[in-house]
C-alpha positions as CSV (number, residue, x, y, z in Angstrom):
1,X,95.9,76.4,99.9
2,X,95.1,79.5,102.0
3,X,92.3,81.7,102.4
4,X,92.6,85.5,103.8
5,X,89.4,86.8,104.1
6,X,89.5,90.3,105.5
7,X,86.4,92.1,107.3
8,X,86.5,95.5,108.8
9,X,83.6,93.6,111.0
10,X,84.8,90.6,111.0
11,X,81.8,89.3,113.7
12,X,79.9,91.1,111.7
13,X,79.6,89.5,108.5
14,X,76.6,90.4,106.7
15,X,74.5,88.5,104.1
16,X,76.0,89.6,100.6
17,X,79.8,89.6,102.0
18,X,79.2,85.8,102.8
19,X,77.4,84.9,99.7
20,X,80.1,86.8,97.6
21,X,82.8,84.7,99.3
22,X,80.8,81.2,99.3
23,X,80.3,82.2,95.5
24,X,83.6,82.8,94.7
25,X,85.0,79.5,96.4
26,X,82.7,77.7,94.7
27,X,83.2,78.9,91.3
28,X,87.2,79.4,91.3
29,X,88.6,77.8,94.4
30,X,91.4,80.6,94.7
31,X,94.4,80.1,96.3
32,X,94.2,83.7,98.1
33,X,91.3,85.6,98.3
34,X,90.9,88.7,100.0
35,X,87.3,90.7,100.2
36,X,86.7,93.6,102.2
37,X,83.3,95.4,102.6
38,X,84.5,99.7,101.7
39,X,80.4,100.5,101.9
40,X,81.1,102.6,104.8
41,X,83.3,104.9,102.3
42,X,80.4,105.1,100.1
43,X,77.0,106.0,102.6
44,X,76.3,109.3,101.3
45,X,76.2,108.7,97.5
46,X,73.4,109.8,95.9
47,X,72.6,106.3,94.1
48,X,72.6,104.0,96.9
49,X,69.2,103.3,98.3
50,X,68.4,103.8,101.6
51,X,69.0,100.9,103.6
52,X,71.7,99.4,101.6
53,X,74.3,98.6,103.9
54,X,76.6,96.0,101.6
55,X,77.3,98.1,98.5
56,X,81.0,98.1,97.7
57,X,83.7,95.9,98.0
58,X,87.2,95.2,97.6
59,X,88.1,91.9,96.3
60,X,91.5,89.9,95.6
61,X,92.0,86.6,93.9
62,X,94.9,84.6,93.0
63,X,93.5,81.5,90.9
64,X,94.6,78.8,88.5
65,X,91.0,79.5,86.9
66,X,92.3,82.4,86.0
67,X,95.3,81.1,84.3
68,X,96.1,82.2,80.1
69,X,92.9,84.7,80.8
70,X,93.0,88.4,80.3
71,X,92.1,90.8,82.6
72,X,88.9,91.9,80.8
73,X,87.6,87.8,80.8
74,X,89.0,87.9,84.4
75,X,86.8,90.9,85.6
76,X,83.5,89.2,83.1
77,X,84.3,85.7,85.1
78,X,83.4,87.9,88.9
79,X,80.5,89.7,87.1
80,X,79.3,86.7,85.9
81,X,79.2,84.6,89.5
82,X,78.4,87.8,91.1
83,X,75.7,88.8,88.9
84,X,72.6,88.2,91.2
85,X,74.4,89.8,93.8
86,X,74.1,93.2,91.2
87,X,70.7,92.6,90.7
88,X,70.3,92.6,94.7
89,X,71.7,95.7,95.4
90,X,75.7,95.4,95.3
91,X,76.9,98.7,93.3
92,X,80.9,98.6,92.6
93,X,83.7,96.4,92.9
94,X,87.5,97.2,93.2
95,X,88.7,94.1,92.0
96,X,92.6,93.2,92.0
97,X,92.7,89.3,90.1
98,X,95.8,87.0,89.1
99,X,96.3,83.8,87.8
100,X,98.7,81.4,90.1
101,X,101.5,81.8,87.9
C-alpha cells in the first residue's frame, strides 16, 4: 500500500487538510490518495467568509471500499465522512474516486 499525499505547503499543513486525510484513512484505507488544498484559487469568492483559509480541495482515491459502487454512492461515501468538515467551513470538493480494480 502507498500513500501520495500532495500539499502545495506541504510544512504547512493546516487543521482541515489533516483531519480530511486522517478521516479518509480511517474510513476507506485507500490504496492511493492524493488531496491538495486549491483554496488559494478560490480567495476572492464572494461566499467564503473572511478568514477561511482551507475551503477547497482536490481529492483522489483508489479504494477496494469503493469496489461494485457507483460514482454517485462513491461521491455520498466522502460527503458522508467529510460532513463535519462542511459544517466547519469546507465549501467544494473536486473529487476524482476509483475502485482498485
Amino acid at each position: 500500500m502507498s500513500f501520495y499525499i500532495i500539499s502545495k505547503f506541504r510544512k504547512f499543513m493546516k487543521q482541515r487538510y489533516s483531519s480530511i486525510k486522517k478521516k479518509i484513512i480511517e474510513e476507506l484505507n485507500p490504496e492511493v490518495l492524493e488531496i491538495r488544498d486549491d483554496s488559494y484559487l478560490h480567495k476572492n469568492h464572494g461566499n467564503i467568509k473572511e478568514g477561511d483559509t482551507e475551503t477547497h480541495f482536490y481529492i483522489k482515491i483508489k479504494s477496494s471500499a469503493f469496489n461494485n459502487k457507483s460514482k454517485l454512492s462513491m461521491h455520498k461515501i466522502i460527503y458522508d465522512i467529510l460532513k463535519e468538515e462542511f459544517k466547519k467551513g469546507l465549501h467544494a470538493l473536486e473529487l476524482n474516486l476509483s475502485d482498485n480494480k
